[in-house]
BADREN-28088 format. One record per residue (C-alpha): residue number from 1; residue in three letters; x, y, z. Coordinates in nm, 3 decimals. Layout:
# BADREN-28088
- NUM:ALA:X:Y:Z;
...
This chain:
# BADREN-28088
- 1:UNK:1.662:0.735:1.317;
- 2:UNK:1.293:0.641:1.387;
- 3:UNK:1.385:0.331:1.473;
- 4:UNK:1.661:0.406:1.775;
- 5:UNK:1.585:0.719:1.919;
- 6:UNK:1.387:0.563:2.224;
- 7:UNK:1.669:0.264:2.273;
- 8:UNK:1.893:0.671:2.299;
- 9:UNK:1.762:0.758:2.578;
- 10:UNK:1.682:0.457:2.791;
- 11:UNK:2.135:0.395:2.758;
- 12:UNK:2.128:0.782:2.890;
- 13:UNK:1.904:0.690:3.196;
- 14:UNK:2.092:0.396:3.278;
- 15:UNK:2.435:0.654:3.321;
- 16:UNK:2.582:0.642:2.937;
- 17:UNK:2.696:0.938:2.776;
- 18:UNK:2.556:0.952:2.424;
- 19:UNK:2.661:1.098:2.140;
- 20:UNK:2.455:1.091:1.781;
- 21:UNK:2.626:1.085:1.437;
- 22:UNK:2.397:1.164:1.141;
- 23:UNK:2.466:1.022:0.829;
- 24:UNK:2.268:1.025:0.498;
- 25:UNK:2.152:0.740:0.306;
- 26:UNK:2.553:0.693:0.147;
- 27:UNK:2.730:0.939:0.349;
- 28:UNK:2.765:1.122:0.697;
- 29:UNK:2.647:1.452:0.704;
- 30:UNK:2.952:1.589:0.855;
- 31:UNK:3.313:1.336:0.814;
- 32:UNK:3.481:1.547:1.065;
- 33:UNK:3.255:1.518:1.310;
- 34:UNK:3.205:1.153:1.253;
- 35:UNK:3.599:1.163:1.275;
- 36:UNK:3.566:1.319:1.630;
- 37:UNK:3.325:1.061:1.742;
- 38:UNK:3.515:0.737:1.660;
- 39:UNK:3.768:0.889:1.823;
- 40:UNK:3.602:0.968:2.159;
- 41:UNK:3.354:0.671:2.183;
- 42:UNK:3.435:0.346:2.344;
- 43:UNK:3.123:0.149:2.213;
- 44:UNK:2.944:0.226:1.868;
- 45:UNK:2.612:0.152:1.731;
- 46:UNK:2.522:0.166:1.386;
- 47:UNK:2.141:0.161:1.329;
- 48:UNK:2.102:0.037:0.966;
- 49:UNK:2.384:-0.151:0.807;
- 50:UNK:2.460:0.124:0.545;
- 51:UNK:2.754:0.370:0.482;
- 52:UNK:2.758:0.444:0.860;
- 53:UNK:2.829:0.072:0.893;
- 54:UNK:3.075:0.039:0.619;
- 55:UNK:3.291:0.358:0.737;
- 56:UNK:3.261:0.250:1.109;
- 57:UNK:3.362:-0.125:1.016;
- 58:UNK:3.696:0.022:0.833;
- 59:UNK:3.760:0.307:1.064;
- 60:UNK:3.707:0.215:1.443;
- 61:UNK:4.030:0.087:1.669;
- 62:UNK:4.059:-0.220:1.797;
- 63:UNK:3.923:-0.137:2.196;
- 64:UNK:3.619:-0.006:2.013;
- 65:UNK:3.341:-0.260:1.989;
- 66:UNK:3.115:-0.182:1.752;
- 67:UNK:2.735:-0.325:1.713;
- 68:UNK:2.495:-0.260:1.375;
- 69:UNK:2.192:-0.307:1.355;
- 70:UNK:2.021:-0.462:0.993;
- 71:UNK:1.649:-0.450:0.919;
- 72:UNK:1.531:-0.497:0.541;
- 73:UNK:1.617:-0.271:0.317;
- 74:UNK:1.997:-0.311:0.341;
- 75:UNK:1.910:-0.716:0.199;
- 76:UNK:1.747:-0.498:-0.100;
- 77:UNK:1.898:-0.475:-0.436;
- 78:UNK:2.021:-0.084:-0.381;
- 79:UNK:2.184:-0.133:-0.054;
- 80:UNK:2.353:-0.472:-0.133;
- 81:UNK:2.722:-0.283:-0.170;
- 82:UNK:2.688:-0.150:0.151;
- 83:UNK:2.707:-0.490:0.304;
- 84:UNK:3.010:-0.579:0.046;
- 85:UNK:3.251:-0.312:0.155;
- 86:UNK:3.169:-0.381:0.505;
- 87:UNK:3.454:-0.509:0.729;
- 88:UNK:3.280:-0.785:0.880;
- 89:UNK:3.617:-0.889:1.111;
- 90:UNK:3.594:-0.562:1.261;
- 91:UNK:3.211:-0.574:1.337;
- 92:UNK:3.139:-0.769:1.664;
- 93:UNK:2.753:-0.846:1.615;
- 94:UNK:2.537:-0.770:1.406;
- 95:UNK:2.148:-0.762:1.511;
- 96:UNK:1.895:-0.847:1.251;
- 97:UNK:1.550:-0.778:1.380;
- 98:UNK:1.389:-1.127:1.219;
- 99:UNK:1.542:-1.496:1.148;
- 100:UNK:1.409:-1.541:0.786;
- 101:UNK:1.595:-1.212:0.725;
- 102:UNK:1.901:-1.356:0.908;
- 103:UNK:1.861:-1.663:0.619;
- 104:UNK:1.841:-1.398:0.367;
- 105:UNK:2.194:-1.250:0.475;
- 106:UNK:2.383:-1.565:0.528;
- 107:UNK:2.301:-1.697:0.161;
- 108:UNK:2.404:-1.312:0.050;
- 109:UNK:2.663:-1.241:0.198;
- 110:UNK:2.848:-1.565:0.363;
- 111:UNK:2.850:-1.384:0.702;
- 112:UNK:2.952:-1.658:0.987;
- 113:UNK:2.676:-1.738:1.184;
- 114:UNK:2.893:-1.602:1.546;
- 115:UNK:2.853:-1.229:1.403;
- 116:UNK:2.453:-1.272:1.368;
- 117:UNK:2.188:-1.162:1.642;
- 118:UNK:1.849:-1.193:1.612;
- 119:UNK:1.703:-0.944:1.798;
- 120:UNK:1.350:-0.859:1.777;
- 121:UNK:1.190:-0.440:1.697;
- 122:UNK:1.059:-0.292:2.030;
- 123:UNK:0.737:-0.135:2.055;
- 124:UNK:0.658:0.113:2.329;
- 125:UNK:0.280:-0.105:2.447;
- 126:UNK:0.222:0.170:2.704;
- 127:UNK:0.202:0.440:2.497;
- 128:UNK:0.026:0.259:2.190;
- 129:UNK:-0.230:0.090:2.433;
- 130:UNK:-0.597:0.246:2.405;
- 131:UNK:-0.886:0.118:2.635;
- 132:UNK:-1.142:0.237:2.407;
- 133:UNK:-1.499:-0.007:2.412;
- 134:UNK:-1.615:0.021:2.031;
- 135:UNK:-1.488:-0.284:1.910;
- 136:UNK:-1.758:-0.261:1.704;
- 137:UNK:-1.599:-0.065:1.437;
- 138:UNK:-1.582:-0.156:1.117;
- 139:UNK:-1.309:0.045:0.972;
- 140:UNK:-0.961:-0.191:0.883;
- 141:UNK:-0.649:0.010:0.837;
- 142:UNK:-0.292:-0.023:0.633;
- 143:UNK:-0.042:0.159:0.728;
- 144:UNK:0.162:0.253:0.439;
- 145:UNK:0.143:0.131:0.079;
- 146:UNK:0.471:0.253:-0.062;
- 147:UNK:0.636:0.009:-0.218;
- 148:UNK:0.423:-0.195:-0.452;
- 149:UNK:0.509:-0.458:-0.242;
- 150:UNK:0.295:-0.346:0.043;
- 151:UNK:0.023:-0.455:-0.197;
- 152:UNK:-0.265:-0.219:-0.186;
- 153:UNK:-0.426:-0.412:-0.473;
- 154:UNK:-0.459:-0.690:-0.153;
- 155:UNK:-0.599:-0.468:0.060;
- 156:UNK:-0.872:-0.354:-0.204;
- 157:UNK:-0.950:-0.684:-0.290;
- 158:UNK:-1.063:-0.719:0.085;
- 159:UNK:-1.259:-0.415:0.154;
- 160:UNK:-1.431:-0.474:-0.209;
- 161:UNK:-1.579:-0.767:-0.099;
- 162:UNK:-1.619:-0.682:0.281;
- 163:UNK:-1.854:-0.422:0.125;
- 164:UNK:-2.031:-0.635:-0.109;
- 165:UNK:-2.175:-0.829:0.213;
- 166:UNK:-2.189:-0.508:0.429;
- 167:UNK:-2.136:-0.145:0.299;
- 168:UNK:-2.051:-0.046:0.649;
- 169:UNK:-1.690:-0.137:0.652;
- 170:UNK:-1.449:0.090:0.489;
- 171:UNK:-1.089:0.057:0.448;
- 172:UNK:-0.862:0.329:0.559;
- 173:UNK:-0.475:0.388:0.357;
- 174:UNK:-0.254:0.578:0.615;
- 175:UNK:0.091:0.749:0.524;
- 176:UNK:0.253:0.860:0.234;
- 177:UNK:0.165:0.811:-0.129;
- 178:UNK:0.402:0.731:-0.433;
- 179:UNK:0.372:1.087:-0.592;
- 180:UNK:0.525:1.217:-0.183;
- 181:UNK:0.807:1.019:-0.244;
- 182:UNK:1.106:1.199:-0.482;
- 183:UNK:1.249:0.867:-0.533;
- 184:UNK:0.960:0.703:-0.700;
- 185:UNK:0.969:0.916:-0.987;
- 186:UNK:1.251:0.789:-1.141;
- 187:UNK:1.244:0.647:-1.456;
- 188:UNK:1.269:0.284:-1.281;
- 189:UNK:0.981:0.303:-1.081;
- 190:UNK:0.748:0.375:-1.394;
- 191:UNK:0.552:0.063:-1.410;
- 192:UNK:0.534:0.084:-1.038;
- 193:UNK:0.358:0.419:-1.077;
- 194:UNK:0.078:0.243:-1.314;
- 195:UNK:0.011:-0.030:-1.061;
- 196:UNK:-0.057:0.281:-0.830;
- 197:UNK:-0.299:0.436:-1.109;
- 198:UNK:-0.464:0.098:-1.198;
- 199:UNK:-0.571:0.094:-0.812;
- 200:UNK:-0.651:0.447:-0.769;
- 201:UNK:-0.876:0.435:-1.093;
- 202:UNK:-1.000:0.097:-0.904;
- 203:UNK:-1.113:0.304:-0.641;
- 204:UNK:-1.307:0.556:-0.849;
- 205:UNK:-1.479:0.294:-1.098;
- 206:UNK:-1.596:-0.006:-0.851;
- 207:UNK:-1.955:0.058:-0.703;
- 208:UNK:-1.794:-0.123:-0.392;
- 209:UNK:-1.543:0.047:-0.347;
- 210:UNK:-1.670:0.427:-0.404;
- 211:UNK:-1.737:0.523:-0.058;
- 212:UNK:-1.549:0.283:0.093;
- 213:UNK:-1.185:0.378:0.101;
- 214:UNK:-1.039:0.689:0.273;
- 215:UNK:-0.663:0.804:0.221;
- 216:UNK:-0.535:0.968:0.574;
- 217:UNK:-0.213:1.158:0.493;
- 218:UNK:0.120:1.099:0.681;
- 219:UNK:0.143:1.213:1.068;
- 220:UNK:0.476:1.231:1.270;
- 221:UNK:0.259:1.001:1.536;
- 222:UNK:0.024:0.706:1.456;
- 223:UNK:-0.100:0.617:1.793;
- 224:UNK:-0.403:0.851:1.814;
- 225:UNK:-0.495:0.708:1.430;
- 226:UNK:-0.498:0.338:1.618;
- 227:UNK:-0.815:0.506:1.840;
- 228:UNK:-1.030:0.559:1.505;
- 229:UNK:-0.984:0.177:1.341;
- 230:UNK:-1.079:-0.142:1.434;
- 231:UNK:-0.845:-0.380:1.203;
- 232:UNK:-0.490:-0.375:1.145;
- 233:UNK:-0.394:-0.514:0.803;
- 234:UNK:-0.046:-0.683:0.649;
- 235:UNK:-0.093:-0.792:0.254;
- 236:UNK:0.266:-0.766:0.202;
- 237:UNK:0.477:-0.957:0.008;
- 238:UNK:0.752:-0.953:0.234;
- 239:UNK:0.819:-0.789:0.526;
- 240:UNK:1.082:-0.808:0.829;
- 241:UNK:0.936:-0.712:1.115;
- 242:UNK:0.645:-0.492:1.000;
- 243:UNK:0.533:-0.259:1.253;
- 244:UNK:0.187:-0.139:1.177;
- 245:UNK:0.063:-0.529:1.316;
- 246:UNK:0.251:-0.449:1.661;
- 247:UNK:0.170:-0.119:1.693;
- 248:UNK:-0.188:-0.166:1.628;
- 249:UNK:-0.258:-0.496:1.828;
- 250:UNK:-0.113:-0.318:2.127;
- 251:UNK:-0.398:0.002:2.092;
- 252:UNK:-0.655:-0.269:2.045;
- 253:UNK:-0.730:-0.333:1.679;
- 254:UNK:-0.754:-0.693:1.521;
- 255:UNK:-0.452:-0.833:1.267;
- 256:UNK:-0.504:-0.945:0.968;
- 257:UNK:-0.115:-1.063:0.808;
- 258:UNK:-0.113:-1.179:0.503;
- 259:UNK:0.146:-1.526:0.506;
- 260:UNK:0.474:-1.355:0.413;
- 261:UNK:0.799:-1.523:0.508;
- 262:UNK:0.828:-1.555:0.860;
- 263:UNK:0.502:-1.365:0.926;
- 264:UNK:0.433:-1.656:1.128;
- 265:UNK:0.753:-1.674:1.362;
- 266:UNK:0.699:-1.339:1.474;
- 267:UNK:0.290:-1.330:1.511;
- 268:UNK:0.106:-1.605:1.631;
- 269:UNK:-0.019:-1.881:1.320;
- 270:UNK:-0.409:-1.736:1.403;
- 271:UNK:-0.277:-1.398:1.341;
- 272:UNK:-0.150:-1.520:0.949;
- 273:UNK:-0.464:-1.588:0.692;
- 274:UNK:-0.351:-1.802:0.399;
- 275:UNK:-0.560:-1.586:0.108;
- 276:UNK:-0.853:-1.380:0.050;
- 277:UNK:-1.113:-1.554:0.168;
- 278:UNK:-0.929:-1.674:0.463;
- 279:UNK:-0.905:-1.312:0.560;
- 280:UNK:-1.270:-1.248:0.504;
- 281:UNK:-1.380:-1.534:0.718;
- 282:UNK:-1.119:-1.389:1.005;
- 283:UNK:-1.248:-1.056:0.962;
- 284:UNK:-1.636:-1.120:0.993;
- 285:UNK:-1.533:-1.378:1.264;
- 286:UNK:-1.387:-1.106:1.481;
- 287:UNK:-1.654:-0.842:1.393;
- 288:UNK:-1.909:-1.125:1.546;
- 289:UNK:-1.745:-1.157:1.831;
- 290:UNK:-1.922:-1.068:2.151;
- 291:UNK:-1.862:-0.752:2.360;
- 292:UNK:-1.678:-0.987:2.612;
- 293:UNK:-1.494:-1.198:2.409;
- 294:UNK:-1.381:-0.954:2.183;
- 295:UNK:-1.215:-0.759:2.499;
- 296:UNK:-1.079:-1.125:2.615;
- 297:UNK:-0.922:-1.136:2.231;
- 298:UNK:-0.771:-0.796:2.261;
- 299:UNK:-0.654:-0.859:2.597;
- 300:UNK:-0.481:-1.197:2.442;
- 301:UNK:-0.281:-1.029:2.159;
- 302:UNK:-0.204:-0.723:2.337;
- 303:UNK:-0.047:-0.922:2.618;
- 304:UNK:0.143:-1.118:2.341;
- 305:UNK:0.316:-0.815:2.192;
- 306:UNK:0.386:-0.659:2.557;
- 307:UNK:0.566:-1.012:2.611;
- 308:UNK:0.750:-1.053:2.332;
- 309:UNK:0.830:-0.694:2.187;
- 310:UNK:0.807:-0.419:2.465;
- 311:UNK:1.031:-0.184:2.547;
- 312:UNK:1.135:-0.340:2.862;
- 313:UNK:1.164:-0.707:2.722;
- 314:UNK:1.391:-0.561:2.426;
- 315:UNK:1.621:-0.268:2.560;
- 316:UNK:1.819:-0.492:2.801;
- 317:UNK:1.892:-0.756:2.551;
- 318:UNK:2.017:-0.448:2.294;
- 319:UNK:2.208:-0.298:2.577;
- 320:UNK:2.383:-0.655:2.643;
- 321:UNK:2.465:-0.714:2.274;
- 322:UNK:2.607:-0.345:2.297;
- 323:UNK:2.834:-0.404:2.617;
- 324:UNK:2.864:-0.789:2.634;
């Protein structure tokens, strides 16, 4: 529920009574009480298009209006029968939080273009945003490199040769890693866990890299961790929204996206390098900034995501696509 818990309480200040059901990844966690809720609520909102969705779609009366909200996993391989036992007639919108995603689920799925919403994540800018003055710092950050297509191999490649010009930068892997994660030890996910060996042994064997890369475990809050980092990194393959470049732009740190799919509807086209050495260039550019301009830069892209993604921006539209 990471994703919904703010969007919660802002409908509770604005008068709504609220009422959270908890369901699993395939299940709810209690069917009576999820029973009891689609009988007392007037409105629901699914967040993910899972089970909860499915059950809702098949279950809720006709004065209910009912509003889920899809992200990227449910377009993945495992979650793909969630969306084929969905009622879509009895489903009033459905939000999808980027438009190359919302291409994605039309050529899946058929879905009529009325029932589609794109609807951008929200990011809380006030609370990320960090007035430090070192943006001298030469530390570049990814947030999370679990799955393999969060490509940490990418991200190596950079600091590697980063460090072969300067040995001052360093490259810092934040989160969880594979062996934290029950579900990559299936049997499926073995040549997954040798791409993560290949680049951990990587690590240990390359002079440029010994030194230069520093794993920061998983914290329940990231927005102190955007204080000690000066670069925000994407080298994913595909992504929908991915949050670590809006959460870090708005405490100050410089993006570097990788061009994924529609990397460059959501960011600005500067934001998007086309390879590695277009992300080495836009790296040592930024690091040779001046004081001022670098604070005009940050300024820029911070004002960008406050525009386009804040809390205030977002919550209104959600709370029209809920009650419209």
């Amino acid at each position: 529920m990471k994703f919904i818990g703010q969007f919660e309480s802002y409908l509770k200040k604005q008068g709504c009574i609220v009422k959270r059901d908890h369901w699993k990844w395939g299940e709810p966690e209690f069917i009576q009480r999820t029973k009891l809720l689609n009988n007392w609520g007037e409105f629901i909102w699914c967040e993910w298009n899972l089970a909860n969705a499915v059950w809702y779609s098949n279950n809720k009366t006709s004065n209910q209006r009912l509003v889920s909200r899809l992200h990227l996993q449910e377009v993945g391989t495992r979650a793909r029968r969630f969306q084929t036992n969905i009622n879509i007639n009895n489903i009033d919108k459905i939000v999808v939080v980027a438009n190359h995603i919302i291409d994605e689920v039309k050529q899946l799925f058929h879905w009529d273009d009325e029932k589609l919403h794109y609807l951008p994540n929200y990011v809380e800018t006030e609370r990320l945003y960090n007035n430090k003055e070192d943006y001298t710092a030469k530390t570049i950050a990814i947030v999370g490199v679990v799955p393999e297509r969060k490509r940490l191999d990418l991200a190596l490649d950079l600091i590697e040769n980063l460090r072969k010009i300067d040995d001052e930068w360093k490259l810092v892997i934040k989160g969880r890693l594979p062996h934290d994660y029950p579900w990559m030890m299936g049997d499926s996910r073995r040549s997954e866990l040798q791409y993560y060996d290949k680049q951990y042994s990587r690590i240990k064997k390359s002079k440029h890299l010994i030194g230069g890369v520093d794993f920061e475990g998983y914290t329940l809050t990231i927005s102190e961790f955007y204080k000690s980092v000066g670069y925000v990194l994407s080298t994913s393959d595909f992504e929908s929204f991915h949050y670590t470049i809006a959460d870090g732009v708005s405490a100050g740190n410089f993006p570097i996206i990788w061009p994924w799919k529609g990397a460059d509807e959501l960011y600005p086209k500067e934001w998007v390098v086309s390879d590695l050495d277009d992300a080495i260039k836009k790296v040592i550019k930024y690091s040779k900034l001046s004081e001022d301009k670098k604070v005009k830069e940050k300024r820029n892209k911070i004002n960008f995501i406050k525009s386009n993604y804040d809390i205030e921006v977002i919550f209104p539209k959600m709370a029209a696509v809920l009650f419209d």
